[in-house]
N, C-alpha and C positions, 0 to 999 in steps of 0.2 A: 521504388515499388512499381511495378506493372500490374494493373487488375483487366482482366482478360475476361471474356466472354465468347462463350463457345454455345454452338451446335451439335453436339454428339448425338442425335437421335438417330442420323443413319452415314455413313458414308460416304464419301471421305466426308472428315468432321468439316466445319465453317465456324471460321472462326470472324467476330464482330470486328474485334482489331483489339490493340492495346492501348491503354491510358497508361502512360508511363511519367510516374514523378523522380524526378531528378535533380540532383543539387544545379545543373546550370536550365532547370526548367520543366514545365510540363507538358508535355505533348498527346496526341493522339496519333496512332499511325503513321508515326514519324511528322508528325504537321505540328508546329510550334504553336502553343497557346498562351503562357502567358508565365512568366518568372517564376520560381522558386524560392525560400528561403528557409535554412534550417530554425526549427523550433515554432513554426507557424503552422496555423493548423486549414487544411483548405478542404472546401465541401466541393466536389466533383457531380455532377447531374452528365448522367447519359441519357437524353431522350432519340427514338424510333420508333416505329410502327414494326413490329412482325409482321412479315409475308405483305411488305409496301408495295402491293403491284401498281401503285400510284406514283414508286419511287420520291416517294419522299426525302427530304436530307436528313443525316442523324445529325445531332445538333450534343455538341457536349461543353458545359459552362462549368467555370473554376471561379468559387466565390471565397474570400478572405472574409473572416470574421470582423472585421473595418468596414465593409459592407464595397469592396474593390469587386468588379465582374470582369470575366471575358470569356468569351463564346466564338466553337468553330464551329462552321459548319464542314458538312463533311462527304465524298460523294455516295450517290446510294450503295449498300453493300447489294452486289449480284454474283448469283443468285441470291434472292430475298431472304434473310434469317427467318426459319418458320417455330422455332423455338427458342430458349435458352432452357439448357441443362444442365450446364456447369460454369462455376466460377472460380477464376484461379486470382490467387492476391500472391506475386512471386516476387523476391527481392531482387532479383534482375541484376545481378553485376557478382563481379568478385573481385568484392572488398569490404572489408567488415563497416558495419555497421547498424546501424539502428533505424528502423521505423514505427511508430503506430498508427494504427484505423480505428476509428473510432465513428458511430453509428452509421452502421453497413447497409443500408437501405435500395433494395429495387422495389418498384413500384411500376405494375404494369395497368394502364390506362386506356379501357375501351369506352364505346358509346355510351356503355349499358352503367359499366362496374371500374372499382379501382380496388388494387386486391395487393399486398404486399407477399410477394413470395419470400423474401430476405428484407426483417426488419429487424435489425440487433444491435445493441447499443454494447451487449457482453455483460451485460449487468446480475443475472442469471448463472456465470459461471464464477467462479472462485480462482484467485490469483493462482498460475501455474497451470490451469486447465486449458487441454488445448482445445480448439473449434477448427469445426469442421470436418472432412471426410478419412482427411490425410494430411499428413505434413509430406510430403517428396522432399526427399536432400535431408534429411535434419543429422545436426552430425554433430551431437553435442560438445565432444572431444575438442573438435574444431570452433566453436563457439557459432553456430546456426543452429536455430529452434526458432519454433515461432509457437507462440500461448499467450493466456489472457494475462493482465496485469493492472494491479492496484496503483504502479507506480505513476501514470499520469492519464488523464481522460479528458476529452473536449469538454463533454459532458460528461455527470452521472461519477462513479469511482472507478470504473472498468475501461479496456481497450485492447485490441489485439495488437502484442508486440512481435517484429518479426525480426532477427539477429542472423545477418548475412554476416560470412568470414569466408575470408581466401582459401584458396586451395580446394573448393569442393569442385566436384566431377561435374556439373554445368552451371554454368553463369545465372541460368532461373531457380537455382535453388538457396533457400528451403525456396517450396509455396502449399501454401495452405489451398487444397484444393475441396468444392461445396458443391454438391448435388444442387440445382434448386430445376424450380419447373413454372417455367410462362412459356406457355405455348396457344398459339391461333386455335389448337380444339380445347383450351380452358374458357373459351367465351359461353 
């Protein structure tokens, strides 16, 4: 699974980087963070400042439900992300198989306020229901779709399942792609 964060607000887009989970580990930006294991469920934290003219480090932490941490940091993105706009969750490879997400949370944090632009647990949708804005790649024939499902959840009954299989026309498909909006003029 790759979850990707972007700046589409103007030209050329800027992208935050990729968190990529994979069977020999989890990375950031190709930067090794911390092992893998199939049927484990791991909570991912991306924190940053929008527009860090302070340059700040993004700092992103992979916690195990055993209560295991590990944390990169990372160097600052330049130029400074002055939004997010989009969010892509892509199954990243070709070869089939299986992932789920389960409670999707950003959470942007200023002086003032703390405001959740993306809080979904999937609980709201009914098994087979997809999320989001778009699926890209889905190709059911082939066995990639990505939709909600009853059949297993961190929490709650719900979780977005995402079904990669070989042979699709690029290695990031499916991905379930999400409008969302934290930006520096939401303060």
């Amino acid at each position: 699974l790759d979850i990707i964060l972007r700046d589409t607000s103007h030209q050329p887009w800027q992208t935050f980087g990729t968190v990529r989970i994979a069977q020999d580990g989890i990375t950031c930006n190709e930067r090794p963070i911390t092992g893998a294991q199939p049927g484990v469920w791991y909570s991912i934290e991306i924190r940053f400042q929008l527009d860090a003219r302070d340059e700040k480090q993004p700092v992103v932490t992979v916690r195990t439900a055993d209560g295991l941490e590990e944390t990169l940091s990372l160097p600052p993105v330049q130029p400074p992300i002055r939004a997010f706009t989009w969010l892509g969750l892509s199954a990243a490879g070709n070869e089939a198989g299986v992932i789920n997400v389960d409670n999707l949370v950003i959470r942007r944090v200023t002086d003032t306020q703390t405001e959740f632009p993306v809080n979904e647990g999937f609980e709201d949708y009914t098994a087979g229901q997809m999320f989001g804005e778009i699926v890209h790649g889905r190709d059911t024939a082939k066995g990639a779709d990505a939709f909600v499902t009853d059949r297993m959840a961190a929490t709650g009954r719900h979780s977005l399942e995402i079904h990669d299989a070989a042979g699709l026309t690029h290695g990031w498909q499916p991905m379930v792609r999400n409008k969302i909006h934290t930006t520096v003029a939401d303060n």
